[in-house]
C-alpha positions in Angstrom: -23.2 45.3 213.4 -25.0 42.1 213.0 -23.9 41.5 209.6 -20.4 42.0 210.7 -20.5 39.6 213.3 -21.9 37.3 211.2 -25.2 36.5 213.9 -28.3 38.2 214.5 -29.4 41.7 215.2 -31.1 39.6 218.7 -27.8 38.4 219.4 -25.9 42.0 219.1 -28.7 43.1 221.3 -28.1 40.1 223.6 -24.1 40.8 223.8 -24.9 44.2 224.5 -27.2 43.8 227.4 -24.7 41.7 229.1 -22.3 43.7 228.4 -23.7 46.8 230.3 -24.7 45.0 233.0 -21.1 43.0 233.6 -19.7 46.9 233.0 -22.2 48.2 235.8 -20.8 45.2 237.9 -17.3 46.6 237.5 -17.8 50.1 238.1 -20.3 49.5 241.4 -17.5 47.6 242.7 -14.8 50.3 242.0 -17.0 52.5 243.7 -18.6 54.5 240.9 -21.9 52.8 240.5 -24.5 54.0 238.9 -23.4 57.9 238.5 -21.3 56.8 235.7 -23.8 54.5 234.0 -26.5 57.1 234.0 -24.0 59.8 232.9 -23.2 57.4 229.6 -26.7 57.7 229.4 -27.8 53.8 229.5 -30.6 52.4 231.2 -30.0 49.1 232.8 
């Protein structure tokens, strides 16, 4: 993935983490919260 996006495997990580988080923003506020994260199975 890092090779693809042409940046490091750090940054990939980075993006992801951010990514889960502004996702678990989204959902709490729709009202599904952390039952849907933890059925994806990721750990925030």
């Amino acid at each position: 993935t890092a090779e693809i996006m042409g940046c490091s495997q750090g940054s990939v990580k980075t993006h992801c983490s951010r990514a889960v988080h502004t996702l678990s923003q989204v959902l709490e506020k729709q009202g599904l919260g952390s039952k849907v994260i933890v059925n994806l199975g990721v750990k925030s």
